[in-house]
C-alpha positions as a Markdown table, in Angstrom:
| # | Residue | x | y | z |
|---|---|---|---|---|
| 1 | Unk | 41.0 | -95.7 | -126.4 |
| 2 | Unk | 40.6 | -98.2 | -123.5 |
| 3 | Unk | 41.6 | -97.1 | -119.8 |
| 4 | Unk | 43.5 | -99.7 | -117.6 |
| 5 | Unk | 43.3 | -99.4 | -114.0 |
| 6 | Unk | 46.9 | -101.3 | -112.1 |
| 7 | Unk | 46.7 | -101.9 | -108.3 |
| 8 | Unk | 50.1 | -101.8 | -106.4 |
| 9 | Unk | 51.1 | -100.2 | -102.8 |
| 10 | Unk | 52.3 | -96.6 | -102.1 |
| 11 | Unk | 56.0 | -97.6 | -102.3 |
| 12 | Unk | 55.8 | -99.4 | -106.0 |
| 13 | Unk | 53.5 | -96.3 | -107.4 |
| 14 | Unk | 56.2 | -93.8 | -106.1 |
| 15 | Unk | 59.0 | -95.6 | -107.9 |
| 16 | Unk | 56.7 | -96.1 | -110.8 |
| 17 | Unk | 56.4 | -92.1 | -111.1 |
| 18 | Unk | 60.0 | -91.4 | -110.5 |
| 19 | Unk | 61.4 | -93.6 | -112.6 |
| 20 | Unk | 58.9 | -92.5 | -115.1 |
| 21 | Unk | 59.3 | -88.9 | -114.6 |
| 22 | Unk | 63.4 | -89.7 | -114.3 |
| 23 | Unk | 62.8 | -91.2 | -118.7 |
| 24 | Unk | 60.7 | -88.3 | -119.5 |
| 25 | Unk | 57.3 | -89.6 | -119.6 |
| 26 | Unk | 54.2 | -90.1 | -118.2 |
| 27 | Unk | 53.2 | -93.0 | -116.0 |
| 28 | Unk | 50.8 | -93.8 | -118.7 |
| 29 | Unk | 53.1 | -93.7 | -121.6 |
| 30 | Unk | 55.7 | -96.3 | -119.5 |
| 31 | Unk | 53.5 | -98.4 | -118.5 |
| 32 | Unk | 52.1 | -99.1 | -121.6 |
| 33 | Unk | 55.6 | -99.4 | -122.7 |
| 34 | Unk | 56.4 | -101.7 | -120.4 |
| 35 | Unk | 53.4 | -103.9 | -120.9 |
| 36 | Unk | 53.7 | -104.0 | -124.7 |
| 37 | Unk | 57.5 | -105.1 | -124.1 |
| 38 | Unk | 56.9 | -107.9 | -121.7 |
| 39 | Unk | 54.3 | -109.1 | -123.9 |
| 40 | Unk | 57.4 | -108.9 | -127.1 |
| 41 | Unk | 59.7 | -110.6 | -124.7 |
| 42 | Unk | 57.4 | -113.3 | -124.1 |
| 43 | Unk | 56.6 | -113.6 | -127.9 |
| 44 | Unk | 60.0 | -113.5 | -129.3 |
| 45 | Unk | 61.0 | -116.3 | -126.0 |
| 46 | Unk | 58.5 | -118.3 | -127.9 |
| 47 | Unk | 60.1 | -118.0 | -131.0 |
| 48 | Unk | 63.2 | -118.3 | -130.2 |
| 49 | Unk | 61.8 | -122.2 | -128.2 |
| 50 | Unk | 60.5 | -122.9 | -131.6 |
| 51 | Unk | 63.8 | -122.6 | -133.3 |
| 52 | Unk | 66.0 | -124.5 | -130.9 |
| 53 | Unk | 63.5 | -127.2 | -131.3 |
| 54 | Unk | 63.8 | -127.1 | -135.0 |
| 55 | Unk | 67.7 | -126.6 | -135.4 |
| 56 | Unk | 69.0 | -129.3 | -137.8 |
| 57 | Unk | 72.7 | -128.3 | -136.1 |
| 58 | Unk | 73.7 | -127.2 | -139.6 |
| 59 | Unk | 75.9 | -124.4 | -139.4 |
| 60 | Unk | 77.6 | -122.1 | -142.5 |
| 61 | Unk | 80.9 | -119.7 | -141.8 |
| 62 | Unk | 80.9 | -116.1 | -142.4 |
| 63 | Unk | 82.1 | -116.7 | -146.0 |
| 64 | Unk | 80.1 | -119.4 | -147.3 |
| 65 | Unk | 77.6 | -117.0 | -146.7 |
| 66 | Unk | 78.8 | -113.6 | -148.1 |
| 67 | Unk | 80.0 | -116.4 | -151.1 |
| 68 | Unk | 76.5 | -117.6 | -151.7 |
| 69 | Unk | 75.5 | -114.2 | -151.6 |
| 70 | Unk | 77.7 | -113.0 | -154.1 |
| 71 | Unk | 76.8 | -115.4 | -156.5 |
């Protein structure tokens, strides 16, 4: 397991460890929370680019689809 060092004034660290200890964890355990989320966010953002791009406009109601399903 790698260690990560973050930099950040006295005032961000202490809301850092309150707000950790406030969810129940430790500073580690949010922070690489936190990081793996942001790097999700940015991933599914990408995606989500991606699809706009590709949208045909078609669109399908609520029971064409449970019909197709069906079927």
């Amino acid at each position: 397991m790698s260690t990560m060092t973050v930099r950040m004034n006295e005032q961000d660290a202490e809301l850092v460890r309150k707000f950790a200890q406030f969810e129940g964890v430790t500073v580690s355990d949010f922070a690489r929370t936190a990081i793996l989320e942001k790097i999700e966010d940015s991933y599914d953002l990408q995606e989500l680019r991606e699809a706009i791009a590709q949208d045909s406009g078609e669109r399908f109601s609520i029971d064409e689809i449970l019909s197709e399903l069906a079927s």
